[in-house]
N, C-alpha and C positions, 0 to 999 in steps of 0.2 A: 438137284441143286443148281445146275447151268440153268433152268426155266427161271426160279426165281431169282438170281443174280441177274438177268435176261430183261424179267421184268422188272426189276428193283434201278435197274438202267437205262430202261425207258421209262420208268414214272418220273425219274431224279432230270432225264433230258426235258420230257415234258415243261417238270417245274421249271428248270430253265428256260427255256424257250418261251415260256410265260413270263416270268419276269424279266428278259431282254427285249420284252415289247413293251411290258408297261415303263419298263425307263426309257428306253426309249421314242415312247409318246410322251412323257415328262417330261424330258429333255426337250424335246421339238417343242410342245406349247410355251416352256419356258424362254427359251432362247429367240423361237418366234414370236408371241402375244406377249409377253411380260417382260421380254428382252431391251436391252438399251441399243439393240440395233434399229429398232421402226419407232424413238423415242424421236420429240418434238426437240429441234435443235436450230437455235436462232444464235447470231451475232447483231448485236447491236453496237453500234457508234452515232456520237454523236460527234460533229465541228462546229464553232461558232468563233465569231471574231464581234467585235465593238468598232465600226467604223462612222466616222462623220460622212453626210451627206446631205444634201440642197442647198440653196441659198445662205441659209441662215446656222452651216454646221451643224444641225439635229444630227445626234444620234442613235445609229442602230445597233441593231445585235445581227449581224448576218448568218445564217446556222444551214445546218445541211444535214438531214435525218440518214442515217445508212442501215440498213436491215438485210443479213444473208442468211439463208436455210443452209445449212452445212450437211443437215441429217437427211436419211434416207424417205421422209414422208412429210406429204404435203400436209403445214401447219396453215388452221382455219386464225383468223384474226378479228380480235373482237374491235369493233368499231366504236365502239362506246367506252373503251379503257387505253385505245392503244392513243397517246398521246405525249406529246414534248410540251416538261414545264419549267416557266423560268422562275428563279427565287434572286431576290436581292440580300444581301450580306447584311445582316442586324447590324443593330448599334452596338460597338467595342469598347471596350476599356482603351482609352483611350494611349496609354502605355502600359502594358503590362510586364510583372518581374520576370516573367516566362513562359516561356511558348501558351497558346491555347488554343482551346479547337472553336473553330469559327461555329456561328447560330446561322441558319438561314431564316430569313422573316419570307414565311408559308403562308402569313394573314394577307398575303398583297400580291403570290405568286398570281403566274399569268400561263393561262393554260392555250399550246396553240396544237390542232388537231393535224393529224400527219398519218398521211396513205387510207384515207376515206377511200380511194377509189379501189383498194385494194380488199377483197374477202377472204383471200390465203396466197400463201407463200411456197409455190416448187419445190420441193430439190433442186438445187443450187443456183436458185434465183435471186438475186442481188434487186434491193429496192431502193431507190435516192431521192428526197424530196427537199428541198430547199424551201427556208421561211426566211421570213423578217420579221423583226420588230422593233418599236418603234420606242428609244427609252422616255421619260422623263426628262424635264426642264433639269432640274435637278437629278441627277442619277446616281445612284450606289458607287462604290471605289470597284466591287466586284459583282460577279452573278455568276449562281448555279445553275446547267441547263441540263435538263435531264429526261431521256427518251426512254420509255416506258411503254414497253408492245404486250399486250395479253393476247395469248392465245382461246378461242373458243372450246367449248368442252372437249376432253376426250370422250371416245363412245364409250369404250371400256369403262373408266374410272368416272369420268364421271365432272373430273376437277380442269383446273386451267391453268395454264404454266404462265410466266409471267418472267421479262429479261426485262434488263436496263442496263442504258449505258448513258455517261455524265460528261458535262464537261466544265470547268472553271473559266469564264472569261475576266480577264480585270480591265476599267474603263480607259484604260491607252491604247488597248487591242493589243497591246505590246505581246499578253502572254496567254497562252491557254494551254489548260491541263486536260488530257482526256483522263477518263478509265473507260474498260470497256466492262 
């Protein structure tokens, strides 16, 4: 009776022993390959102001792109998506009884490309690029500016992540809204 209790105690360890490897190989490819710890992680900001300049008070939009990798692996960057676009504020009711959510007119946005000279982004590499543009005779009361980074495929999946961050200028430069 002690042989087989004996062995009925080594087959039962055995099983054990077998399944405390295969969770924990589960466990490791999850937590390493599918885990949100080597996930693509970007902060995007944008800044913009409305200021007059030259001779004849033309104005601009002065803007400043900001991009940080926060996460632990270097994100590829698509150069054909990652870009800052400006929109001008539609036409309004002129008074309305209450509140409403503004239209951005997208048939006349203005696309300006940002960190061409870049193909990916470090761990915890911070990128800043500065633009200008140049408005209209006539110019909107406000404008949408909005940075827009794709990342290139993962190898895994297969797909592309994609962040933005915006910001509201209104034409006195007076105010600007970020989100990130």
């Amino acid at each position: 009776m002690s042989n087989s209790v004996t062995s009925w105690l080594s087959s039962f360890n055995d099983i054990f022993q077998i399944a405390a490897i295969i969770i924990g190989g589960t466990w490791t490819y999850v937590k390493y390959f599918r885990g949100r710890t080597y996930a693509y992680r970007l902060e995007c900001d944008v800044d913009a102001t409305v200021r007059k300049a030259g001779d004849n008070d033309q104005l601009f939009i002065f803007g400043n792109a900001q991009l940080k990798n926060v996460g632990l692996s270097r994100v590829p960057i698509s150069q054909d998506a990652t870009t800052v676009w400006v929109s001008a504020i539609a036409q309004q009711h002129s008074n309305p009884s209450r509140p409403m959510m503004v239209k951005w007119d997208n048939s006349c946005r203005t696309a300006v490309d940002v960190f061409k000279n870049q193909d990916c982004v470090e761990p915890g590499e911070s990128l800043n690029e500065p633009f200008l543009l140049q408005l209209p005779c006539n110019p909107a009361p406000a404008y949408q500016v909005v940075l827009q980074v794709v990342s290139g495929k993962h190898r895994w999946t297969g797909n592309a992540d994609r962040w933005t961050g915006s910001a509201i200028v209104d034409i006195d430069g007076q105010t600007t809204i970020r989100s990130k």
